[in-house]
N, C-alpha and C positions, 0 to 999 in steps of 0.2 A: 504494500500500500504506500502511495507516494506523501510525502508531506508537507501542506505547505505554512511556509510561517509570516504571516499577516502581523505587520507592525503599523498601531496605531496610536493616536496621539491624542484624539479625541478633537482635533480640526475638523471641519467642512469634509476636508480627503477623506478622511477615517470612514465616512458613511459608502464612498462609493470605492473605495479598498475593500471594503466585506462585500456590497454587493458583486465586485468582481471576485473575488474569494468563494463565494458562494458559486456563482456559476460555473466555473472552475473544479472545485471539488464534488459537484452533483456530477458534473462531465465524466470524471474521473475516478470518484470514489477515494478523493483523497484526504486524508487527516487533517485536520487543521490544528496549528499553533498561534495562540494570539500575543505577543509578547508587546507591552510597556515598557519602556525607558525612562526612569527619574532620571534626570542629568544630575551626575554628583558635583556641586560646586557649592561655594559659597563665598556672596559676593568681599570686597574687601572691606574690611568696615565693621562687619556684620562680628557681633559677638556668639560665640560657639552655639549657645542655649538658643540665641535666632534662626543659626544656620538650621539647627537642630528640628527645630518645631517649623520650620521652611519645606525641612526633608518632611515629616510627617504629614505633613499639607498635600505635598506632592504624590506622597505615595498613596494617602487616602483618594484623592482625584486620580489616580491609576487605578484604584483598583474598582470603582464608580465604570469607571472607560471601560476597563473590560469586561465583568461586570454586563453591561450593556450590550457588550459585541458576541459574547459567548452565546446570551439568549439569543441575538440573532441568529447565530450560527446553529444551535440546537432546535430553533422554530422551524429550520428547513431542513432536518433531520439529520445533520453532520456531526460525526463525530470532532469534538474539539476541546482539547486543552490551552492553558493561560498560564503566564507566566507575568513578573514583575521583576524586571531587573535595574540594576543602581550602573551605572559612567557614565562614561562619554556615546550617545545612540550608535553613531556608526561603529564604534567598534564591539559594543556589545553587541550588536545585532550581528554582525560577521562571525566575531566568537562562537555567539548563542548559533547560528546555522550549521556552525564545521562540528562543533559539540552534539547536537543533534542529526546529524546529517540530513536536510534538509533536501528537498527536487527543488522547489522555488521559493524566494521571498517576492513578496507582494509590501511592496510602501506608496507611500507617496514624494511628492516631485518637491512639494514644501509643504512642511506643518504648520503650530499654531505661532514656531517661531521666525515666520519665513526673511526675516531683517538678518539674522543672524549668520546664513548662509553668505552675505558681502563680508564677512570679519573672518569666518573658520571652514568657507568651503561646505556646498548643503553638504546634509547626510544622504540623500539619496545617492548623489553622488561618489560619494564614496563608496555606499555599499556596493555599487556598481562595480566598481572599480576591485574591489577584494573581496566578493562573495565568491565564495566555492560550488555555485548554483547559478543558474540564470534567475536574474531579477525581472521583476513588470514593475515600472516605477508607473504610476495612477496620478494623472493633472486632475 
């Protein structure tokens, strides 16, 4: 059974990333992996106890996203697991693919943070660039 791992953010994309996910794995009959990214940082400034309850924020808002996208993926009879991972997205997402061994990731082109891709290079593109799978980046 093939597996695909669906990274979503909880953007605008995130909704037509599963419904491309979905049509895809009914085609197919394949697994589905939902994996979230908290971005581990913490801005400068910021006192540990802020960075702290920042992270908590975050991770609670991830697990809301997935959460959301599992049911969908279960309303159309798919099997599907989730995941909540802590770095930097594109390389957890790479990791998290060669770890799992993965047939495809399914992202999007930009998420909820798309300014940020002019400062560190998007994420999609990178996973492009060092997935161990062929990617479908979702506008």
């Amino acid at each position: 059974m093939q597996k695909i791992l669906v990274c979503i953010d909880g953007s605008e994309i995130s909704e037509r990333i599963i419904s491309k996910a979905v049509e895809k794995a009914k085609k197919d009959g394949s697994k589905i992996i939902v994996l979230y990214v908290v971005e581990d940082f913490c801005p400068i400034g910021l006192a540990e106890v802020d960075c702290k309850t920042i992270r908590e924020l975050l991770i609670k808002e991830g697990k809301n996203i997935i959460d959301s996208a599992v049911n969908k993926f279960k309303s159309q009879g798919l099997e599907v697991n989730s995941v909540i991972k802590e770095g930097r997205p594109a390389d957890v997402i790479i990791d998290f693919a060669k770890e799992e061994k993965v047939d495809e990731i399914f992202i999007g082109s930009h998420g909820k943070h798309g300014a940020k891709k002019f400062f560190q290079g998007s994420v999609s593109s990178r996973v492009v660039e060092g997935a161990p799978c062929p990617v479908t980046v979702i506008k």
